[in-house]
Each structure stands twice: as structure tokens, then as C-alpha cells.
C-alpha angles and dihedrals in degrees: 000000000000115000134205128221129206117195126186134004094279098051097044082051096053092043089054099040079051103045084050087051101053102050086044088064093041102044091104088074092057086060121151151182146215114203134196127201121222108233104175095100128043088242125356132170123198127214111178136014129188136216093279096060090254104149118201117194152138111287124188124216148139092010088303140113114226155182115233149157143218139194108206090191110053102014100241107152116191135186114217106176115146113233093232096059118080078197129030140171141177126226111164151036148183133212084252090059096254119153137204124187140122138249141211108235118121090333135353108297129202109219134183120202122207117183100298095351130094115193120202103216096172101133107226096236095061121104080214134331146196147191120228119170132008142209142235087248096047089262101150123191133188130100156309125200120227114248097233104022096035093212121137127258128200106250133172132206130213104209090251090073095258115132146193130201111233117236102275084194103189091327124101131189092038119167108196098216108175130022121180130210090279102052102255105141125186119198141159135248107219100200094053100021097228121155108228138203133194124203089206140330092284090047132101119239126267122214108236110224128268140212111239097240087047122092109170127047120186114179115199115184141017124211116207088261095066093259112147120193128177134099153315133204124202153154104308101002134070112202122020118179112226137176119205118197107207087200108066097015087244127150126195114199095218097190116126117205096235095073129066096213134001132172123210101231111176143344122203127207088269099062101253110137117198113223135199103201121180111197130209091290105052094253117140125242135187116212132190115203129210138178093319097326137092126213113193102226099174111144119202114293144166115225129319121036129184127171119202114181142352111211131204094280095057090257123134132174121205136160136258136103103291089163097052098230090121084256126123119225139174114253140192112221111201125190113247106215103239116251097196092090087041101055085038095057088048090044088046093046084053090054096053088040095055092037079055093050087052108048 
């Protein structure tokens, strides 16, 4: 064991100054969480949540699947099932309160919800359909089965219900999962594997690209700075975190040894990508990445845990039974500002005030 010895008023003061420093800088990594579970439903999911901590999701009850919304901080619930669906479900909203989601009727159904009003945006030519993911400016993306072939093609939707069907290139079976503020969409092409990105809504695909041992790419989600995250499958491995930056075609393989598994869920403007990890043991693990370094942020739970979106605020919501009762419910996790830099710097001001008593 190896000791340190501090010898005279000027070096404890350094030592100190530094100690205070250094965990300051470091204080990200000590990041955590509170999180709070939503009763009001036997069972609920979610799926997005906006800016104003406004989750949208998939509830259970009665024997039925539905869309629904919650307000976690006011309280407001909402059901937002559309008469014509036996089965509905949310998954996505904006910071206007526009929604984006499917439904189960004749045949799979996109809809969009604006305050009281549910608008059907299925094309009628489509075999099925379903919004994903949804824009500051109402812009919605997902996909629309062919009639005869029933593979998907990438659609997106202008919140008037008009609608254009993305390049496809050379590519067939595409899903658009994500679009920013810009325009810019990602999406995934089921038959190849292959991870996309538009430009824009007139552009051709490009093929993100891949690590050689890899041989499936599915992105999952776009920030406003071009940034994609999602995963990757390959020979020997089942789930690999990435982050793509459109900007400079760089990709960034973000799996850590130490876990067996880990996706890639969401990345906000500010760079923070929300991770499910799974470890050697099969025991699941949320992550929050930042600028290189993960923080495990995993509160106590009983089975099954899924995380959807981060939004602006470092708040995510995700699923699992927080409470324990073998009941899945939707959940809101807030970052808890660390109070380790905080009691060090008080500790740190004691110290100078006693060696100044002293002196």
C-alpha cells in the first residue's frame, strides 16, 4: 500500500484545490438517475416522449391494446384509441403535441393525433402502414406495405396527411425509422441488412457504413446534428451499439467488452445516447453515453427492461417492472445532479478556512 504525505499549508491546499478539480471534471461519470413508474394502467410501454416530459405509449387494459398518453408533469392520461382499430399504439411526439403511431382495423393503419382529432394517413394503395417517428414541423416517416409484394416501403408523411415514398435506390423491404428537424431520415433495409441515410426526402440512400464481420445494421434513431445510433448483428455477437456521424461518414462501433449485448436506443442534440445493455449473465442494464464514457444507470428492477427515447432534457422513459409486482409499466428516468463535486467543494472551502485560522 503505497501513502502519501503532505507536508506543509501550500501543498495540502494544492492537493485539495486539486482533489476538488478532478471530480468536478469527472462528475459525469457519477451520473444518476430517479426514476418514477406510471400506474395508471395494468401494463403500459412507452415508446416517445417530448421536451415537455409528455410520454406516448402502448396501455393494456380491459383485454385491449391501446394508444395512450401521459403527462408526468401534470398528470393529464389520455386515451387516444381510434374507434376504427380493435389494437393501437403510440410511438412517437413532438414538442406541439403531435402524435404518430399505428393501429390494428382491416389492415394495419398510420395515424396522426392532433389535440381531439385522429387522422387516418394509410394511402390506399398500401397492403398496411405505420408511423414511427415524427418532426418538429409535423414531418412523419415509417412504412407502407405493397399491395402485392407486402414489403415495406419508406414513406413520409407531411402533417396534412400527404405523403411521399422515400428513393429505395437499389434497395427493397425498407422501414424509415427516424427523421430530424432537417429532414434528414435513417432507416433499414430487412432483406440486405443494410443501415440507410437520406439527406432529405428527394435524395437517394446512402449506405451507412459497415464493419466487415458485421452483416445486419439496424439505425434507430437521428439528432438534429446528423448523428444516427442504433445496432448492429454479426458473426459471433447479437446486439452491438453504433453511432454514425452523417457528417463526416464516420462510424464509431460503441460496444464495450464487458457486456454481452448492448442497442444503441436514442441520441439527443446534445450527444447523450441511451443504451440497453445486457452483461454475461443476462442481466439487463441501462447505459447513458457521453462523450466517450458510460455511466450504468440501471435502477432496480424485476425482469424485462426496454428503454425508447432520450429527449433534450436527459430524460428517457423506458418499460419494465420498476415496482416489482411482475407487471410492466411505463417509467420517466431524471437525472439527479451529483452532489459529490458539491460536498467536496464545501469540504474543500472548511479546510482553507481552518489552515487560515491557523496561520
Amino acid at each position: 500500500m503505497s501513502k502519501i504525505h503532505i507536508r506543509g499549508k501550500q501543498t495540502l491546499v494544492s492537493f485539495i484545490l486539486f482533489l476538488i478539480t478532478f471530480l468536478s471534471i469527472h462528475s459525469a461519470e457519477a451520473v444518476t438517475y430517479t426514476f418514477d413508474a406510471f400506474t395508471g394502467l395494468p401494463n403500459s410501454n412507452a415508446y416517445g416522449l417530448n421536451n415537455q416530459d409528455i410520454m406516448v405509449g402502448r396501455g393494456y387494459e380491459g383485454g385491449k391494446d391501446f394508444a395512450f398518453s401521459y403527462d408526468f408533469r401534470d398528470g393529464t392520461f389520455t386515451n387516444l384509441s381510434p374507434s376504427v382499430a380493435s389494437i393501437s399504439w403510440a410511438h412517437a411526439i413532438n414538442d406541439q403535441g403531435l402524435i404518430v403511431g399505428g393501429g390494428v382495423s382491416d389492415k394495419y393503419r398510420a395515424f396522426y393525433w392532433e389535440n381531439d382529432s385522429i387522422i387516418d394517413v394509410t394511402p390506399a394503395e398500401s397492403w398496411g402502414a405505420n408511423a414511427i417517428d415524427i418532426n418538429e414541423k409535423g414531418q412523419a416517416v415509417g412504412y407502407s406495405k405493397d399491395l402485392i409484394t407486402h414489403k415495406s416501403q419508406p414513406i413520409m408523411w407531411e402533417k396534412d396527411g400527404s405523403y411521399k415514398y422515400l428513393d429505395q435506390a437499389q434497395h427493397s423491404n425498407i422501414t424509415a425509422y427516424s427523421i430530424n428537424d432537417y429532414g434528414q431520415i435513417a432507416g433499414v433495409c430487412e432483406d440486405s441488412g443494410v443501415g440507410l441515410f437520406w439527406n432529405n426526402e428527394e435524395s437517394e440512400p446512402i449506405e451507412i457504413p459497415t464493419p466487415s464481420n458485421w452483416n445486419y445494421l439496424h439505425p434507430l434513431a437521428i439528432n438534429n446534428n446528423g448523428d444516427v445510433v442504433g445496432y448492429g448483428r454479426g458473426y459471433g455477437f447479437w446486439g452491438r451499439a453504433f453511432l454514425y456521424s452523417s457528417s463526416n461518414n464516420q462510424f464509431i462501433d460503441l460496444h464495450d467488452t464487458i457486456w454481452k449485448n448492448t442497442f444503441a436506443c436514442d441520441i439527443n442534440d446534445q450527444g447523450q445516447i441511451i443504451i440497453t445493455a445486457s452483461d454475461l449473465d443476462d442481466n439487463e442494464h441501462i447505459l447513458l453515453w457521453e462523450d466517450g464514457v458510460y455511466a450504468d444507470i440501471t435502477p432496480e428492477i424485476n425482469g424485462v427492461l426496454s428503454i425508447s427515447e432520450i429527449n433534450e432534457l436527459g430524460h428517457i422513459v423506458g418499460s419494465g417492472d420498476l415496482l416489482n409486482m411482475s407487471k410492466t409499466y411505463a417509467f420517466i428516468g431524471v437525472p439527479v445532479s451529483e452532489p459529490l463535486s458539491i460536498l467536496l467543494l464545501g469540504f474543500g472551502l472548511i479546510a482553507l478556512a481552518g489552515l487560515r485560522r491557523k496561520a
